[in-house]
C-alpha positions as CSV (number, residue, x, y, z in Angstrom):
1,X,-6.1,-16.1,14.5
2,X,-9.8,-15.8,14.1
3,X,-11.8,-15.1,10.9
4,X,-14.9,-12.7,10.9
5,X,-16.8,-14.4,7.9
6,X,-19.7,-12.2,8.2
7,X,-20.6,-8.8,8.4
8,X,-24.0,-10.1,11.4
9,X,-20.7,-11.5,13.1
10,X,-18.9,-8.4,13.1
11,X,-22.1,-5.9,14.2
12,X,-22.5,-8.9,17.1
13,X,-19.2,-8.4,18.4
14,X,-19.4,-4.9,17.8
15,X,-22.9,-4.7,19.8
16,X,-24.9,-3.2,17.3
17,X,-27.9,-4.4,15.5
18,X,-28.6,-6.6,12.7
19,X,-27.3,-5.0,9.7
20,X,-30.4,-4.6,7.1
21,X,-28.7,-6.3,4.5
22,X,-26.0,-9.3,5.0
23,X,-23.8,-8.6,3.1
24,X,-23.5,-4.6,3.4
25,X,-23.7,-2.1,5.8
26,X,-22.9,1.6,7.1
27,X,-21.8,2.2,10.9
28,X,-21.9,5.3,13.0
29,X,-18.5,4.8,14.5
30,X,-19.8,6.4,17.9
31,X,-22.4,3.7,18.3
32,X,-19.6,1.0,18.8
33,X,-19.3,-0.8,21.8
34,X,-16.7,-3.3,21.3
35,X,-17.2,-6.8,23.0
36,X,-14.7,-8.2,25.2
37,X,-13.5,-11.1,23.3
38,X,-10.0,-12.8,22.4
39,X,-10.7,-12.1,18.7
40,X,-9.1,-8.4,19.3
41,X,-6.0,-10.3,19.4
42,X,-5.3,-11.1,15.9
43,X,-8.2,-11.3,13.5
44,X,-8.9,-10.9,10.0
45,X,-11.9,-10.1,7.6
46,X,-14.0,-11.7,5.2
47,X,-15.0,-8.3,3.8
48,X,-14.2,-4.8,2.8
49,X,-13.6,-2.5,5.7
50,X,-13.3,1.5,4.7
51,X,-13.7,3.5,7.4
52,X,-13.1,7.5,8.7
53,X,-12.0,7.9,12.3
54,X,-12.0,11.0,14.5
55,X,-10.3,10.6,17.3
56,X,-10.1,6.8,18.3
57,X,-8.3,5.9,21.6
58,X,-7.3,2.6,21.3
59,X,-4.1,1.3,19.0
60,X,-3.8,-1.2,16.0
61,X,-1.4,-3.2,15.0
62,X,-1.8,-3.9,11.1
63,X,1.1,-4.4,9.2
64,X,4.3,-3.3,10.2
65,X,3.9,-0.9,12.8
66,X,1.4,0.4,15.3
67,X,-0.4,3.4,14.9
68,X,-2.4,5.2,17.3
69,X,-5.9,7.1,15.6
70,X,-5.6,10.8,17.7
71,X,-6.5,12.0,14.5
72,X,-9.6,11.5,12.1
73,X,-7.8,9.5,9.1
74,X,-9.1,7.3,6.9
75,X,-8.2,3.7,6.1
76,X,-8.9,0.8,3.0
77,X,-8.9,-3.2,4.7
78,X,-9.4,-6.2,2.3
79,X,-10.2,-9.2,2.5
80,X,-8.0,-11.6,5.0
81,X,-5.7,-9.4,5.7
82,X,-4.2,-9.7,9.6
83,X,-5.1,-7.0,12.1
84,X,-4.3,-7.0,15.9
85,X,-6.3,-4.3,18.7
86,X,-4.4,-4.3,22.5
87,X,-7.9,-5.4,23.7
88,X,-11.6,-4.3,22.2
89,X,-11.2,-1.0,20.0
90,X,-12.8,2.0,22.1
91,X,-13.9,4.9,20.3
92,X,-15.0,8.5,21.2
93,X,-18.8,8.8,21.7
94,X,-21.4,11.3,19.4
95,X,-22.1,11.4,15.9
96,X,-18.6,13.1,15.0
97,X,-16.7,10.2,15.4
98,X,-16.6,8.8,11.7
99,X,-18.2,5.9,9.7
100,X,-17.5,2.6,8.7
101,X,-18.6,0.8,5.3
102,X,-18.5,-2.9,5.5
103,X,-18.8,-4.8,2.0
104,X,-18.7,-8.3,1.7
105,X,-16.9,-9.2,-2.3
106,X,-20.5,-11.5,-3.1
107,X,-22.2,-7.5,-3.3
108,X,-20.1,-6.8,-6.2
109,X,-20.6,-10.2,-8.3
110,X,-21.8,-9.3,-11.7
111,X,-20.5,-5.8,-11.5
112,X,-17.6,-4.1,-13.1
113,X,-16.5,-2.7,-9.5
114,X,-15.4,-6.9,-8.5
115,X,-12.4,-6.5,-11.0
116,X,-11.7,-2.7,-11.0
117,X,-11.2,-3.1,-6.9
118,X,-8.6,-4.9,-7.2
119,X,-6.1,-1.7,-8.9
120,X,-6.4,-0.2,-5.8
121,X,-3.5,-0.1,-4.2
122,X,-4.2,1.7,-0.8
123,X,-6.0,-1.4,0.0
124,X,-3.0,-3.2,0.5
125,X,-1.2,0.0,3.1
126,X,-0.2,-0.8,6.4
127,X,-2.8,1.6,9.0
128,X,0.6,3.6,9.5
129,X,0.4,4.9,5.8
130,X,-3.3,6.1,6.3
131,X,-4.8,8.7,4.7
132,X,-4.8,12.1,6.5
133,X,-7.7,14.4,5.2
134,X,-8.5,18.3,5.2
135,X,-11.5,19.7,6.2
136,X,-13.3,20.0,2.7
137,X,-12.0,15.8,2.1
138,X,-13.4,14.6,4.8
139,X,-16.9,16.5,4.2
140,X,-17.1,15.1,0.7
141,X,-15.8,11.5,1.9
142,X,-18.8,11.9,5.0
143,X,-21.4,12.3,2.6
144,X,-20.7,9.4,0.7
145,X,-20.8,7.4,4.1
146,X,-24.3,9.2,4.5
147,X,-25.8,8.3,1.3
148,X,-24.7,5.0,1.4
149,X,-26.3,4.4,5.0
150,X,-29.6,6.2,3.4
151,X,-29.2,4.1,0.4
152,X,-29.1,0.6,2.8
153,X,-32.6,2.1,3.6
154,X,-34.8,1.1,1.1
155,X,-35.1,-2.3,-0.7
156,X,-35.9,-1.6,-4.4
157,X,-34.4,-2.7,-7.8
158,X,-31.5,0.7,-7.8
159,X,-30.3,0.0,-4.6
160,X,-27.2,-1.8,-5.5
161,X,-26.6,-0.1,-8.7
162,X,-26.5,3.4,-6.4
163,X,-24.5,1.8,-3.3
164,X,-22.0,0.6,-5.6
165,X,-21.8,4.0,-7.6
166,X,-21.1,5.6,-4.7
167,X,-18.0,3.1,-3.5
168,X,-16.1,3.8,-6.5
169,X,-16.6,7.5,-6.0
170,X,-15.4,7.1,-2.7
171,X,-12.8,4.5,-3.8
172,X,-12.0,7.1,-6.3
173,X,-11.5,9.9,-3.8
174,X,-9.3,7.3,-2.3
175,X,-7.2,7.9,-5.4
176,X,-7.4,11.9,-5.6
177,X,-6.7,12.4,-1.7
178,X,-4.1,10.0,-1.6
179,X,-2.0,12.0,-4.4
180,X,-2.4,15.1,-2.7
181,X,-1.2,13.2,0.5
182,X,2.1,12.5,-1.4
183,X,2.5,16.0,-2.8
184,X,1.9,17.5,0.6
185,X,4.3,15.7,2.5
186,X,7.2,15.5,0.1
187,X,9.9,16.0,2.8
188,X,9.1,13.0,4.2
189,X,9.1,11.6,0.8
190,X,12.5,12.6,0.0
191,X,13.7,11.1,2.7
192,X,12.4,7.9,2.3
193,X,14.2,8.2,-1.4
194,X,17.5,8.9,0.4
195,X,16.8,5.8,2.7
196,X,15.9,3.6,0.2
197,X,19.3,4.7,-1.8
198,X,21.1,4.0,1.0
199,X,19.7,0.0,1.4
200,X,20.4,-0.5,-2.1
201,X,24.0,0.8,-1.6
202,X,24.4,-1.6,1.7
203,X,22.8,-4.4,-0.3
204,X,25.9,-4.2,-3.3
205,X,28.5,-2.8,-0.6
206,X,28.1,-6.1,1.4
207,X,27.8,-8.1,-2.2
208,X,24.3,-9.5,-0.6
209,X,23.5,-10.1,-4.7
210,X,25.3,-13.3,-4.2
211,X,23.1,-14.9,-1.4
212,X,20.0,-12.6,-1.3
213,X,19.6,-11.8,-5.6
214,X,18.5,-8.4,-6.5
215,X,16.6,-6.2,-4.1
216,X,13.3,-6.1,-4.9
217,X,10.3,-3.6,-3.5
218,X,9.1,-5.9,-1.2
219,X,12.7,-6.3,0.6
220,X,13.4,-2.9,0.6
221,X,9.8,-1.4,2.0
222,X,10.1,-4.0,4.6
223,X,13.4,-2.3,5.8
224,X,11.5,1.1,5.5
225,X,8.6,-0.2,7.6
226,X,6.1,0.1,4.5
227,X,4.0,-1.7,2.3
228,X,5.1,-2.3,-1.3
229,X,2.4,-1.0,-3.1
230,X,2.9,2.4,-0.8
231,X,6.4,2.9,-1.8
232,X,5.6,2.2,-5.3
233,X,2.7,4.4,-5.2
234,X,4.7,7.1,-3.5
235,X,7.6,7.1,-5.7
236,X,5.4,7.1,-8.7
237,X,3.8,10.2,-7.3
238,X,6.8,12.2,-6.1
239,X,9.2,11.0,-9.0
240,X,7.0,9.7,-12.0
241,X,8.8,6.6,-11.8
242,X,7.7,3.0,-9.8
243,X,10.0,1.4,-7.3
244,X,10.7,-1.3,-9.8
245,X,12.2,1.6,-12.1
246,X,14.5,3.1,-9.8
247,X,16.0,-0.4,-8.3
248,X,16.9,-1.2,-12.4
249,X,18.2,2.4,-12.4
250,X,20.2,1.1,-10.0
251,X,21.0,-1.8,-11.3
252,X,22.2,-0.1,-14.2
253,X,24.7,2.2,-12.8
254,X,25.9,-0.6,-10.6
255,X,26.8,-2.6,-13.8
256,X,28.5,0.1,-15.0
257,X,30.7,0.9,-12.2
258,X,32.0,-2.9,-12.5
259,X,32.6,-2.2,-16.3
260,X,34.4,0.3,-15.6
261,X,36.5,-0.2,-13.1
262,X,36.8,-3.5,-12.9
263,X,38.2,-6.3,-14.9
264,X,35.1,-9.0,-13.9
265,X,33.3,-10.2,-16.8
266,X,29.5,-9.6,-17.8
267,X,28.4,-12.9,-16.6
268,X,30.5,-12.5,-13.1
269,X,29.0,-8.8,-12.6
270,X,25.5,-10.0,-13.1
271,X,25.8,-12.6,-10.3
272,X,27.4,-10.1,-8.0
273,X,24.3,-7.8,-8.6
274,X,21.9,-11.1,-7.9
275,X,21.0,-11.8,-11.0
276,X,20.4,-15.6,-11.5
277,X,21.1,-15.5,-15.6
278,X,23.8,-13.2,-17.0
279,X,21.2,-13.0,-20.2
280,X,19.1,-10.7,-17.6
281,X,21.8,-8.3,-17.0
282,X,22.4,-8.1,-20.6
283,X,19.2,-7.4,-21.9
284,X,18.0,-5.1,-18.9
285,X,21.5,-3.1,-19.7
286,X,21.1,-2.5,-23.3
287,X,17.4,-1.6,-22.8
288,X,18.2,0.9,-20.5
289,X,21.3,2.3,-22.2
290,X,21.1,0.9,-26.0
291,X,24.4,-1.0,-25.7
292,X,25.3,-4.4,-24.1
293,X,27.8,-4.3,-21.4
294,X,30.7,-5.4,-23.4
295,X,30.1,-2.6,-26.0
296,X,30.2,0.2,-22.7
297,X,32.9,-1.1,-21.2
298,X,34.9,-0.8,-25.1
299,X,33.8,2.5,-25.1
300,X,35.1,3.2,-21.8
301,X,38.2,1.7,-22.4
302,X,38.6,3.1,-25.9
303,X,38.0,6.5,-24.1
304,X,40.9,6.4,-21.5
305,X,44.5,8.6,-22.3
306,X,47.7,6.4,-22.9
307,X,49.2,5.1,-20.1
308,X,46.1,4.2,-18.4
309,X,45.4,7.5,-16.7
């Protein structure tokens, strides 16, 4: 795998010109003429890559899955994460076929912006869970692209303080666009919900607690062919709750079905469910239900007619 260190190296093998400032720069997607190189193959960035696309003809590989750009979306890269083209990316021709913003992490030193870009989640989405935008989106997200080029114009003490303004607006709009993206396309959420239901129920069906420990977000989105942060982020949208919540949830009623019906005790019931330490399962289970297992499983006992039935 190669690594682009510099934002000079990646206009070179983009064949475009010197970017004004090294560590910073604005491209008219429609200007790209990809170089043939081996680099397409698998390659990762030493910089910030956001970038609007209308209309892109090649495929990417990044993450999980391939996606194919026949429709403008808009995408967040960090820093050494791995992406693979099938050859140089081609793009449409004209000035309609997006932007890209390329920001090396040095160009935030000293600013708020270096910490705070971190929370972003989206950064870490596979290109399949790109952001899709309407008509009015995209014209506010193309303006910030435009200042920002203007901005790489001129070479006074406000330039940076104004560039880096407008990334967290845009970075910001990231956020806004992202929710509605959720809301919109709640179907597909739902179903996701029912999938990831389903895993958990195959994970304790086939007692996988004892060799593979508790599900966690990161097993479970790679069986959905996500990224962890997306399925937390969507959940949290659609439900209110993270990933993290709903596998305890889980947990919980899983717990209780063995309390119930079975006659295993607490600490056998917590390794079933992968827990390393019975001490886990007792202090997740009374914080999600104000009683410790043994104290349910009286009451459930307690509760029952005579003769068992």
């Amino acid at each position: 795998m190669r690594v682009i260190n510099s934002i000079p190296e990646k206009h070179r093998l983009l064949s475009l010109t010197e970017p004004l400032h090294p560590l910073i720069s604005v491209v008219r997607v429609g200007d790209v003429r990809a170089v043939d190189d081996p680099v397409w193959d698998r390659f990762s960035l030493n910089f910030y890559c956001i970038a609007l696309k209308r209309n892109v003809i090649s495929k990417m590989q990044y993450g999980q899955q391939p996606y194919d750009y026949d429709k403008g979306v808009m995408t967040f890269i960090a820093p050494k994460q791995v992406i693979s083209l099938d050859g140089p990316p081609v793009y449409e021709t004209g000035q309609d076929a997006g932007y890209a913003l390329f920001f090396h992490p040095d160009y935030l030193h000293h600013h708020p912006l270096a910490l705070k870009i971190k929370s972003y989640g989206f950064f870490s989405y596979t290109t399949s869970e790109a952001l899709h935008l309407s008509e009015h989106e995209e014209k506010c997200v193309s303006e910030i692209f435009t200042k920002i080029e203007e901005e790489c114009q001129h070479a006074d003490l406000h330039m940076q303080d104004v560039i880096l303004a407008q990334i967290e607006l845009l970075l910001s709009y990231g956020n806004r666009f992202y929710a509605r993206q959720f809301t919109t396309r709640k179907p597909a959420s739902y179903a996701m919900l029912v999938r990831m239901e389903q895993l958990m129920n195959e994970h304790f069906d086939k007692n996988e607690g004892l060799t593979r420990g508790i599900p966690t977000v990161e097993y479970l989105a790679a069986a959905l062919n996500l990224s962890p942060h997306y399925v937390s982020d969507l959940l949290r949208a659609v439900t209110g709750e993270s990933a993290q919540y709903h596998i305890q949830e889980k947990l919980v009623d899983k717990a209780k079905e063995y309390l119930s019906v079975t006659d295993l005790t607490v600490s056998e019931i917590a390794y079933q469910l992968g827990f390393k330490h019975p001490q886990s399962l007792n202090r997740l289970f009374r914080k999600k239900t104000g009683m410790s297992p043994l104290d349910f499983r009286r009451t459930f006992t307690s509760a029952r007619p005579p003769g068992g039935l």
